[in-house]
C-alpha positions as a LaTeX table, in Angstrom:
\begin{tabular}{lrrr}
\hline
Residue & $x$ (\AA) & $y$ (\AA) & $z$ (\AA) \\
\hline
Unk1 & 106.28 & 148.66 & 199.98 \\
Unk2 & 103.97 & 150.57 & 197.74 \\
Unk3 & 100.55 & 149.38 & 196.53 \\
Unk4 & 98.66 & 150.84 & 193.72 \\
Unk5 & 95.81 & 150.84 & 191.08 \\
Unk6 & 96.43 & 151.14 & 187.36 \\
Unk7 & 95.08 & 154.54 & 185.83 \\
Unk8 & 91.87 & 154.01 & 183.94 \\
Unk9 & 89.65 & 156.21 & 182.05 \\
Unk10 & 85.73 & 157.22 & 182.12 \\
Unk11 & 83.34 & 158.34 & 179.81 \\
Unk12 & 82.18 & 157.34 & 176.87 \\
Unk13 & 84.34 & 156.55 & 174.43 \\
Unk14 & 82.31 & 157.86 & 171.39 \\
Unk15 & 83.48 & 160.85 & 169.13 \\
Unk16 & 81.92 & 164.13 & 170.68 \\
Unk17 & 82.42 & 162.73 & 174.29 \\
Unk18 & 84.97 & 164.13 & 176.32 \\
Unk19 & 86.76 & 161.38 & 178.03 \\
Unk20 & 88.25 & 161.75 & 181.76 \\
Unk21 & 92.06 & 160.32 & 183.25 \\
Unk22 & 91.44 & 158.74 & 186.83 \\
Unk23 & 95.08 & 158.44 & 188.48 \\
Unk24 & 95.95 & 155.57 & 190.07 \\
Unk25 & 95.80 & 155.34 & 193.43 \\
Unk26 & 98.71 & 154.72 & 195.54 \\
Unk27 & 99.94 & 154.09 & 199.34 \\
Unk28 & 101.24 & 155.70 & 200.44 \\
Unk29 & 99.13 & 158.58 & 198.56 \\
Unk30 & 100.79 & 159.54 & 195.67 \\
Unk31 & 100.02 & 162.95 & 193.67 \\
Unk32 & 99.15 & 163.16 & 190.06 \\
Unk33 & 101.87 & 165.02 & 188.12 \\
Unk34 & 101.34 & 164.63 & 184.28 \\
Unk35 & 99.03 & 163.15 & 182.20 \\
Unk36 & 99.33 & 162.11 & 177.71 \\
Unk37 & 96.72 & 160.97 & 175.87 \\
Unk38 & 97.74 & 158.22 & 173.00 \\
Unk39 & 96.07 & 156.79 & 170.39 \\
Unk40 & 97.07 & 153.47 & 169.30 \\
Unk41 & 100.23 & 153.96 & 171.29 \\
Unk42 & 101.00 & 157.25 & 169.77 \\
Unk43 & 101.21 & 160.31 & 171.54 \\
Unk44 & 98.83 & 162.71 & 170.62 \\
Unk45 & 100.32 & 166.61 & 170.71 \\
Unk46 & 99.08 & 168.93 & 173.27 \\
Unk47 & 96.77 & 166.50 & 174.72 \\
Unk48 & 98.09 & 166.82 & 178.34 \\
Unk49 & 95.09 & 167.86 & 180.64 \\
Unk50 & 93.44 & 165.06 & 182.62 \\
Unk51 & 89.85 & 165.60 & 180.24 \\
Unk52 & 90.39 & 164.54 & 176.61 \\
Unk53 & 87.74 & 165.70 & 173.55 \\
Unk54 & 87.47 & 163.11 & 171.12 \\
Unk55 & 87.47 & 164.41 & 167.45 \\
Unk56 & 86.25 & 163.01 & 164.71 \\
Unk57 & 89.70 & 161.76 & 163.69 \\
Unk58 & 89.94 & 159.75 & 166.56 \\
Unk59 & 86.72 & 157.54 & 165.02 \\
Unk60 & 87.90 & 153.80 & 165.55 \\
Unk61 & 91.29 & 154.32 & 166.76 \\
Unk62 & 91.70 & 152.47 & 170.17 \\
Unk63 & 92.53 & 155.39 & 173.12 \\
Unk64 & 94.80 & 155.77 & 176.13 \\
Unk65 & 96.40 & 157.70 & 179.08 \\
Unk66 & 99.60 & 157.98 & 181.10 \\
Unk67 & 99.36 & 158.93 & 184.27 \\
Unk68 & 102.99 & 159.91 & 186.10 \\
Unk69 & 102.44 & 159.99 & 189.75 \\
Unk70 & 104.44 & 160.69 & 192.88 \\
Unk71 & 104.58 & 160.44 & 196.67 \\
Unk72 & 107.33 & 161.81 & 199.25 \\
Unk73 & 110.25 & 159.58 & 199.60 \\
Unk74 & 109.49 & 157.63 & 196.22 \\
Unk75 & 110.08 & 157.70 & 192.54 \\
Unk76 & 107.56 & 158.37 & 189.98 \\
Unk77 & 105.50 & 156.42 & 189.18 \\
Unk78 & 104.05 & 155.51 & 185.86 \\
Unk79 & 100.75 & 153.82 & 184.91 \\
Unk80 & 98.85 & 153.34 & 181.49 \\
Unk81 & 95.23 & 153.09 & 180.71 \\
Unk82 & 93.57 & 150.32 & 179.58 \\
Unk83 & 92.47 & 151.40 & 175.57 \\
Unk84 & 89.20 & 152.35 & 174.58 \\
Unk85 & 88.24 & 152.04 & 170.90 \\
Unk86 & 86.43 & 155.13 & 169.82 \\
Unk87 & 82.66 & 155.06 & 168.60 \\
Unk88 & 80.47 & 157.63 & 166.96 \\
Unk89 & 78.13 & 156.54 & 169.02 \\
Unk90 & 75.40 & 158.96 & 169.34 \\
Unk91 & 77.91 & 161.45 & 167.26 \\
Unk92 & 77.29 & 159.54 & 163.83 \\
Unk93 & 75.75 & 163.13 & 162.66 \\
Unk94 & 77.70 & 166.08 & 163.77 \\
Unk95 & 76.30 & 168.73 & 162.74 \\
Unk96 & 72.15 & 168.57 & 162.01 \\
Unk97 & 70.92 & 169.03 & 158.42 \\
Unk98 & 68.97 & 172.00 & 157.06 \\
Unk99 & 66.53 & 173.10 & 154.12 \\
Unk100 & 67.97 & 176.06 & 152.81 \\
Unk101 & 66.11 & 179.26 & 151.05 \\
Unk102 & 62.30 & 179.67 & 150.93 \\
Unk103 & 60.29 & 177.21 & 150.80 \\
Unk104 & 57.47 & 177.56 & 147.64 \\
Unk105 & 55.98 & 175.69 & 145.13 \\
Unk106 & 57.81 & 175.14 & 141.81 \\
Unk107 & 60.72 & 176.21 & 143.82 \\
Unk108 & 63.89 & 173.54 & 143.94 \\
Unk109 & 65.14 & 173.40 & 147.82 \\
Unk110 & 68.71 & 172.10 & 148.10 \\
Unk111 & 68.91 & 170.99 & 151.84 \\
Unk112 & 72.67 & 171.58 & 153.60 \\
Unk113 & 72.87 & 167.87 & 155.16 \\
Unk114 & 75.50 & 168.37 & 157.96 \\
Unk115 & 78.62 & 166.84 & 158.94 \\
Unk116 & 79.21 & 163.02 & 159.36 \\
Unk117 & 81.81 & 160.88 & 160.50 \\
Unk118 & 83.73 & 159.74 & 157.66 \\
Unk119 & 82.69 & 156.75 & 155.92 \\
Unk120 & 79.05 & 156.88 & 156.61 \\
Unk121 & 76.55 & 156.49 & 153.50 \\
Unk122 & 73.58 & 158.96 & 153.98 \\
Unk123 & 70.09 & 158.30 & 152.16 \\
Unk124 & 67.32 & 160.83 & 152.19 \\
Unk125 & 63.43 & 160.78 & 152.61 \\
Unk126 & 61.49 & 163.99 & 152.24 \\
Unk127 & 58.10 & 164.21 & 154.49 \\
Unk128 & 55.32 & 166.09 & 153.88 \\
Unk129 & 53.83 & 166.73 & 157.46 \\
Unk130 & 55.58 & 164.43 & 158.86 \\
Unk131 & 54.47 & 161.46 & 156.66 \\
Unk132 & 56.84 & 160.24 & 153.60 \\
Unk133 & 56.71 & 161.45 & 150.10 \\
Unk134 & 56.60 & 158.83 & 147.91 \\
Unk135 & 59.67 & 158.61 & 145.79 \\
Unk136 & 61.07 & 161.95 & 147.46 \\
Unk137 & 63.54 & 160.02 & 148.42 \\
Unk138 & 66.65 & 162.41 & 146.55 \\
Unk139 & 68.74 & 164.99 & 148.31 \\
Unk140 & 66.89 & 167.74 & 146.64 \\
Unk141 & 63.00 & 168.16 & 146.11 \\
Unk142 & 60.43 & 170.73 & 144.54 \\
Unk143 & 57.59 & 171.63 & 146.04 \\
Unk144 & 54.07 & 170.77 & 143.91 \\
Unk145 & 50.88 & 172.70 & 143.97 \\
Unk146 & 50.01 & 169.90 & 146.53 \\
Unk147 & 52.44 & 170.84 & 148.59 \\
Unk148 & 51.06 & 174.47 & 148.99 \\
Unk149 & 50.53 & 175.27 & 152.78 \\
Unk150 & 52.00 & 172.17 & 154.04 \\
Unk151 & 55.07 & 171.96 & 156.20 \\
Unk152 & 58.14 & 170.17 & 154.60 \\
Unk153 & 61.27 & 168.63 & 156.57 \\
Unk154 & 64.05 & 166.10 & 154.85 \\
Unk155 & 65.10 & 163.06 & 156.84 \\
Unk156 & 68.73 & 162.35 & 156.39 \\
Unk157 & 69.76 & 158.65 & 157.49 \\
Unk158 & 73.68 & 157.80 & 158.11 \\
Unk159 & 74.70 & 154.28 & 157.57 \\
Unk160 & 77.83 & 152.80 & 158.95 \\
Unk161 & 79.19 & 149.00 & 158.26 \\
Unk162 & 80.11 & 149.43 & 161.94 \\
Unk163 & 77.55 & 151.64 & 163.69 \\
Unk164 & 73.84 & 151.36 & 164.18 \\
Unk165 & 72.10 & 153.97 & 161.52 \\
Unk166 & 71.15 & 157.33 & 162.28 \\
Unk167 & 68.43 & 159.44 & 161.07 \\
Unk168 & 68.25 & 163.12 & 161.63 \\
Unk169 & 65.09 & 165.09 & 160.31 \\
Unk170 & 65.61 & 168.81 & 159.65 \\
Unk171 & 63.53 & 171.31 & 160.89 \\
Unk172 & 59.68 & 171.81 & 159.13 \\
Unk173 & 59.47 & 174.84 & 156.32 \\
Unk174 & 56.03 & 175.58 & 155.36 \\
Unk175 & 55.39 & 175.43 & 151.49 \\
Unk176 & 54.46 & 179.16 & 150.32 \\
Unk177 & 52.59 & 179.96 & 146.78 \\
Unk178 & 55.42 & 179.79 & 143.99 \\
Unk179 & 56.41 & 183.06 & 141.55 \\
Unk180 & 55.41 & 182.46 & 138.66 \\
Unk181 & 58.18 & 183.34 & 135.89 \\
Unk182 & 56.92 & 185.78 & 133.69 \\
Unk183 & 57.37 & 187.87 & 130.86 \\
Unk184 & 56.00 & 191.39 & 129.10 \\
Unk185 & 53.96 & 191.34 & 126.93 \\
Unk186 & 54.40 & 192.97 & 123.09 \\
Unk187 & 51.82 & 193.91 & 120.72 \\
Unk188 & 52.18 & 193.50 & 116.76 \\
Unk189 & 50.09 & 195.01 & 113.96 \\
Unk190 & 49.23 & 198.29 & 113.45 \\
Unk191 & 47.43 & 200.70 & 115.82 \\
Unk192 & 45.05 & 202.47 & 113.29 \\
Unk193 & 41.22 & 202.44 & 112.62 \\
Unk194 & 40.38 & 198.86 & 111.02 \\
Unk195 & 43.26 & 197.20 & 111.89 \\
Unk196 & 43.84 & 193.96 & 113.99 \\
Unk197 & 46.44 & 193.99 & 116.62 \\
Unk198 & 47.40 & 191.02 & 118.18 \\
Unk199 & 48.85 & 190.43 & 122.09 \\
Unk200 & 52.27 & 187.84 & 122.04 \\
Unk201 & 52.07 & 187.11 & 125.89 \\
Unk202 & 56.22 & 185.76 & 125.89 \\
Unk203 & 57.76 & 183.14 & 127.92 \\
Unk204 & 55.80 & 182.42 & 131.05 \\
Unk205 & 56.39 & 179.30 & 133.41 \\
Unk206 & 55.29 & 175.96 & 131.60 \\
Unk207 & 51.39 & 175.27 & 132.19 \\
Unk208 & 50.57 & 179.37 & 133.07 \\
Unk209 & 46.79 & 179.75 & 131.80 \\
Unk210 & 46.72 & 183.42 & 130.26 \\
Unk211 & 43.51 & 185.58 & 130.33 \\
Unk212 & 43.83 & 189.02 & 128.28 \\
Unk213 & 41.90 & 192.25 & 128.94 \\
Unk214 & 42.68 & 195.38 & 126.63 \\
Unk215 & 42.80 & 198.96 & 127.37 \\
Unk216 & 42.45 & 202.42 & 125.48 \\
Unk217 & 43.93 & 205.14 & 127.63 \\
Unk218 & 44.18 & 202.94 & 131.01 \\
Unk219 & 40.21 & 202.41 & 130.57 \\
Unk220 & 39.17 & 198.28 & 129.66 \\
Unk221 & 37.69 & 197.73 & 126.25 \\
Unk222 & 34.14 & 196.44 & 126.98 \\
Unk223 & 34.50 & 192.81 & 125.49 \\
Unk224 & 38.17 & 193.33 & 124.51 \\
Unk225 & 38.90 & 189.98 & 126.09 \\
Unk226 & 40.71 & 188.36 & 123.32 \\
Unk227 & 44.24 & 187.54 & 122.01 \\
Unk228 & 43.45 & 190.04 & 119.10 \\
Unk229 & 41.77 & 193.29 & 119.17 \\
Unk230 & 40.37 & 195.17 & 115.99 \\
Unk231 & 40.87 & 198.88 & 116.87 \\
Unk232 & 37.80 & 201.61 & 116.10 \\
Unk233 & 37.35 & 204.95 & 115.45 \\
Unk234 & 36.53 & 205.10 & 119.17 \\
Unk235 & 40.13 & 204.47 & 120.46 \\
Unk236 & 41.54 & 207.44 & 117.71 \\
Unk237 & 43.63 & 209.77 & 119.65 \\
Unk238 & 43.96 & 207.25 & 122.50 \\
Unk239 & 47.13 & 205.21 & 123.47 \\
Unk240 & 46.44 & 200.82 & 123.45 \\
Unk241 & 47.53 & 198.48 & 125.91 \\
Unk242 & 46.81 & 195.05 & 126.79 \\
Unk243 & 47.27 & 193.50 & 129.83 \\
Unk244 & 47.85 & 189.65 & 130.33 \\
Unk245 & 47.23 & 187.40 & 133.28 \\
Unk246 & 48.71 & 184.23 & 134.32 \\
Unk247 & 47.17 & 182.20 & 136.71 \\
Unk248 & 48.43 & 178.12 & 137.14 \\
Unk249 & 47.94 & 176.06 & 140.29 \\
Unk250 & 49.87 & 176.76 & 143.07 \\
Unk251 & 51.12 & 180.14 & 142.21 \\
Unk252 & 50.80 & 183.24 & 142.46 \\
Unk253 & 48.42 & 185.05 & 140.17 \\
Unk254 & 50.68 & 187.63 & 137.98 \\
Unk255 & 49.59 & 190.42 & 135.61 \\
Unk256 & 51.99 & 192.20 & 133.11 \\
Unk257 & 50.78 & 195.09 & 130.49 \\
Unk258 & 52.49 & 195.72 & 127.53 \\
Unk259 & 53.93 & 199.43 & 126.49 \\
Unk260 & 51.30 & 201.59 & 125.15 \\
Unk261 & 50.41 & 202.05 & 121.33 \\
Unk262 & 48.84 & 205.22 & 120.57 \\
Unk263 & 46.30 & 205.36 & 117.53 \\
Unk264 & 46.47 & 208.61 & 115.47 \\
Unk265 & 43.55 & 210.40 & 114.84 \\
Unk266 & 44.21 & 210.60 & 111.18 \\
Unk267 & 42.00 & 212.51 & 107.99 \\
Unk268 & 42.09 & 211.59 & 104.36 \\
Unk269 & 44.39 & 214.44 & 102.68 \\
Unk270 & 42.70 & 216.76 & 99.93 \\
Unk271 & 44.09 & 218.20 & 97.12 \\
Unk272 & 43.45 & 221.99 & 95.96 \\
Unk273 & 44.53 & 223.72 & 92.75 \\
Unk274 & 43.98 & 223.01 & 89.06 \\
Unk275 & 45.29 & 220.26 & 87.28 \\
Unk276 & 46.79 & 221.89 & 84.63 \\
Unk277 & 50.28 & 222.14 & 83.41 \\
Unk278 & 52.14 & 224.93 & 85.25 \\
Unk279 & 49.81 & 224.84 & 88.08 \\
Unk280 & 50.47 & 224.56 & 91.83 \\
Unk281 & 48.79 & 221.79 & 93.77 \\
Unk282 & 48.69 & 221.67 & 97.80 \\
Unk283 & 47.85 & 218.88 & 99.74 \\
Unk284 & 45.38 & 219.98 & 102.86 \\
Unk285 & 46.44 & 217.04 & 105.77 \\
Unk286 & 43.14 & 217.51 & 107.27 \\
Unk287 & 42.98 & 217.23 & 111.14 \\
Unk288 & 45.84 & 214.64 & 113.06 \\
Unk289 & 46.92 & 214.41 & 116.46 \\
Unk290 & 48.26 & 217.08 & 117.89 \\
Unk291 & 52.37 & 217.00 & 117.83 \\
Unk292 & 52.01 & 214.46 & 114.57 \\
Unk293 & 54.52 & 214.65 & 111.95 \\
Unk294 & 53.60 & 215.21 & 108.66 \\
Unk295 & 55.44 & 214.13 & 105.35 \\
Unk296 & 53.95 & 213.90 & 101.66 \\
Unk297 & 54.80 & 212.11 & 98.46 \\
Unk298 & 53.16 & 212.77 & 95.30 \\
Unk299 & 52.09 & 210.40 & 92.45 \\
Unk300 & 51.08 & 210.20 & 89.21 \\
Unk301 & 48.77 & 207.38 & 88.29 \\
Unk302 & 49.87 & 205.72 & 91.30 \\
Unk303 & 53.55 & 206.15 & 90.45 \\
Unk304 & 55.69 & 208.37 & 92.96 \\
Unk305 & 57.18 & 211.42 & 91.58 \\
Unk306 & 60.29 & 211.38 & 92.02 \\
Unk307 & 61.56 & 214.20 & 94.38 \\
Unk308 & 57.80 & 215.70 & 95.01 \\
Unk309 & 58.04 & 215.87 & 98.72 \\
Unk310 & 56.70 & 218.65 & 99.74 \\
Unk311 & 53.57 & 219.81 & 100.51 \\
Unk312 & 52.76 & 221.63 & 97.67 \\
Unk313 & 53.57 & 220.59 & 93.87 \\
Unk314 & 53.88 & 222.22 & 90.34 \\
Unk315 & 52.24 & 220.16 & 87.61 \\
Unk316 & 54.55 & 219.40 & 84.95 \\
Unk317 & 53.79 & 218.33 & 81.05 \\
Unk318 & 55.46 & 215.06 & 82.10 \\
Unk319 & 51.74 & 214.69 & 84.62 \\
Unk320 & 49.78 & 215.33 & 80.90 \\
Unk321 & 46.60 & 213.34 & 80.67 \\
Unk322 & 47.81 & 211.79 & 84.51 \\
Unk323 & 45.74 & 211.54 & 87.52 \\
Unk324 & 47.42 & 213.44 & 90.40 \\
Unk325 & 46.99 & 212.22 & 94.48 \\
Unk326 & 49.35 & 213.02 & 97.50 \\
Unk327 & 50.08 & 210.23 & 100.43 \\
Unk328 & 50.15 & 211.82 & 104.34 \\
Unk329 & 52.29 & 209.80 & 106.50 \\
Unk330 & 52.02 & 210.59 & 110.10 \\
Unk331 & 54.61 & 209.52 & 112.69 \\
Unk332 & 54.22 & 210.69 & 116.76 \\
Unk333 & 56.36 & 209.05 & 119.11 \\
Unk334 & 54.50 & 206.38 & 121.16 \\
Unk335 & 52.19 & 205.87 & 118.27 \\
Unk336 & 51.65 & 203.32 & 114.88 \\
Unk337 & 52.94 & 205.31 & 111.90 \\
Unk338 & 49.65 & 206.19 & 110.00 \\
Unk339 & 49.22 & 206.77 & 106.09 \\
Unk340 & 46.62 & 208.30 & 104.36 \\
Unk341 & 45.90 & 208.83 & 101.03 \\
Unk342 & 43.78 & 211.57 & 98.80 \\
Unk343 & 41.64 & 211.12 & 95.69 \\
Unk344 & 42.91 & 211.69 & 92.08 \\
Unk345 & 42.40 & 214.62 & 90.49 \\
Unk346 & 41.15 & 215.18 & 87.43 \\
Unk347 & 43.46 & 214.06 & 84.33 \\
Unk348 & 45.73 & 216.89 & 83.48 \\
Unk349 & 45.09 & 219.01 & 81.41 \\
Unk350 & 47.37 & 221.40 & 78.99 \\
\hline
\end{tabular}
């Protein structure tokens, strides 16, 4: 007559866990020849070695194995397992959570939080070395100027209705200065003697404190500190910048300069010639920059001529008893179109 134990299994019976058959034992001996893993009486596929992984879709579902055994002179025999019902156990979190990306201020980080066994709830806490935020308690979090230099982790807690919570904290990320958004600056008004210009700093990141420093040929203005400048006879010839710094808590000091603005060195136009009917006039431009281009319009008692262009002009009887002047404009790329103007001639005569 043959005696025997039922097959049984060991481990724990936890998702993660890999479980282990134990045969039955017979007498006389009898030698293990198959084994199938079930789950609630099912057979699962493929699962025929005598160790058994437990997956994560094996969470709750009540486990066991068959065992065929036989011995010389006897039939097979067949034992089943006692079921296990599957836990997650320490396996609650499967894979850890992370905080993805660099770590600065003003900077959003978006943490990966891992894989869980189904149906668990997670809740988050973020710590700032190692001690809660208050009310970081969302799955995402921006560092603060506060935060500057400090290490950062996220503790992610699963909750189960049927398994004891779980908290994993990710690994600390220290807190770096932030980049502060920034933009180039542009400079309106013209770039001539007497004239104001004024710096338009753009679109920086909300709360940047500007400072402003202007330049004439790379050099800083002495004093030229301002949001406005008024430009001088000594920056004539001479290309304007200004240069704009943000500073703001927790950042990263930035400086942008704008593109360059030349000022023309310029001269008041004179005119030679008589004013006299039939006579020839000619503008002399005077002195510019070198590489300027010239142009010229004539008037008469501060009405353009129509079609007097050039640089010279033949007084007509239409100019009788008229003032004369001629207008220089000046144009060189990378400089503020300049215009200067002569004095009036005499009135003209017959």
């Amino acid at each position: 007559m043959r005696s025997v134990t039922s097959a049984s299994i060991q481990g724990a019976a936890e998702v993660g866990a890999t479980l282990i058959a134990v045969a039955p034992t017979t007498n006389p001996v009898s030698i293990p020849i198959a084994y199938q893993w079930l789950t609630n009486g099912v057979e699962i596929p493929g699962a025929t070695a005598d160790t058994y992984l437990v997956p994560l879709a094996q969470h709750g579902s009540t486990l066991t194995v068959r065992v065929t055994t036989t011995a010389q002179g006897h039939q097979n025999f067949v034992s089943t397992s006692p079921g296990v019902v599957v836990n997650a156990g320490g396996a609650l979190s499967l894979t850890p959570p992370t905080i993805r990306g660099q770590a600065r201020v003003g900077t959003k980080l978006a943490p990966t939080v891992g894989q869980w066994v189904a149906g668990v709830t997670l809740s988050y806490q973020w710590l700032r070395n190692n001690n809660p935020i208050a009310g970081a308690t969302a799955k995402t979090y921006t560092p603060t100027a506060g935060d500057l230099g400090a290490r950062l982790s996220l503790a992610v807690t699963g909750s189960h209705p049927h398994i004891a919570s779980v908290t994993v904290v990710t690994p600390e990320v220290t807190v770096s200065p932030g980049l502060l958004s920034t933009s180039t600056p542009t400079i309106s008004g013209s770039a001539v003697p007497g004239k104001t210009l004024k710096a338009i700093a753009g679109a920086w990141t909300s709360g940047t404190a500007h400072t402003y420093q202007w330049y004439a040929n790379g050099a800083a203005i002495k004093g030229a500190t301002k949001t406005s400048f008024k430009v001088t006879s000594a920056q004539v010839g001479k290309k304007v910048t200004v240069a704009v710094t943000g500073k703001k808590s927790g950042y990263t000091t930035a400086v942008k300069t704008s593109a360059m603005h030349g000022v023309l060195k310029t001269a008041t136009p004179k005119i030679t010639g008589t004013a006299k009917v039939g006579k020839t006039l000619t503008a002399k431009p005077g002195t510019w920059t070198s590489g300027t281009k010239l142009t010229y319009q004539w008037y008469s008692n501060g009405k353009a001529i129509k079609g007097a262009t050039a640089k010279t002009f033949k007084v007509t009887s239409t100019q009788r008893g008229k003032r004369i002047t001629v207008t220089v404009t000046g144009k060189k790329s990378g400089y503020t179109t300049a215009v200067k103007t002569s004095a009036r001639t005499k009135a003209v005569a017959r």
